[in-house]
N, C-alpha and C positions, 0 to 999 in steps of 0.2 A: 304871395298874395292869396289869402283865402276870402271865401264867400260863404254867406249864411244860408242854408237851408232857402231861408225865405227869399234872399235875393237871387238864389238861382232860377227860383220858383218863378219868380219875379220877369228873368229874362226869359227863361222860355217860354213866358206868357206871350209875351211881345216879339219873340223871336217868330212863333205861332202864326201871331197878330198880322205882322210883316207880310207872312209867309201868303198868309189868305188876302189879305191886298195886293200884293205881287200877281198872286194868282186871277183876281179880278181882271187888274189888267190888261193880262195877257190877254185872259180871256174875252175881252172887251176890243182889244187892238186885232185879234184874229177874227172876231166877227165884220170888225169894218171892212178889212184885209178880202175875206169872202164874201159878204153881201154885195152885189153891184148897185150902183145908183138905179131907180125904175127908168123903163126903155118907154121911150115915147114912141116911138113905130117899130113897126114889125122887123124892119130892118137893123135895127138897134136890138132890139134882142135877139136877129139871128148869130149876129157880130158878139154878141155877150155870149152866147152858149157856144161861138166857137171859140174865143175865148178861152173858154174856162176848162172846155176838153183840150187844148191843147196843154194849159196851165196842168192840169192833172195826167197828160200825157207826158210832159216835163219831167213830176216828180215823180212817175214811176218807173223812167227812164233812168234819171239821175241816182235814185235809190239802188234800181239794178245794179248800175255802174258802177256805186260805190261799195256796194255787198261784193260784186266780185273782184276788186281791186282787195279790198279787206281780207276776202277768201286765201285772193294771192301772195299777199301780205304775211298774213297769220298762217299760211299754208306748211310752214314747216312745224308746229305744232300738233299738227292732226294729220304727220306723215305715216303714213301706214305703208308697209315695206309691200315690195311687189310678190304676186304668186309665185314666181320662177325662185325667188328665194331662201322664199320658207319651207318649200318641198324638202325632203331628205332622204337620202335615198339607203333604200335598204334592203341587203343583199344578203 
């Protein structure tokens, strides 16, 4: 199955097109995500800003954890041999 010059051109218009709608989105669904509803007293926005530090204390907990789960993971990769090893000795 081949395609013309013009119908590739064609898809990746729209593949583009897609791409930046998707993109909207997201972007649109992550603002709801973080904007809170406005706080009608003082105590509703203290509840909302702990909240949200906790929320952000979450994710850079969870991100730690999984950086060094990965570390350990991928660890035999970026094994770099011990100093007692590499020595040599010479006599």
């Amino acid at each position: 199955m081949s395609h013309s010059l013009e119908s590739l051109q064609a898809m990746r218009a729209d593949l583009r097109r897609q791409k930046h709608e998707a993109a909207e989105r997201i972007a649109e669904k992550f603002h709801q995500l973080c904007t809170p509803e406005p706080a009608d007293t003082p105590i509703q926005q203290w509840v909302q800003r702990a909240e949200r530090a906790y929320l952000i204390y979450d994710g850079v907990m969870t991100g730690y954890k999984l950086m060094r789960r990965f570390h350990k993971a991928l660890g035999f990769l970026h094994h770099k041999p011990h100093k007692a090893h590499t020595k040599t000795s010479s006599k």
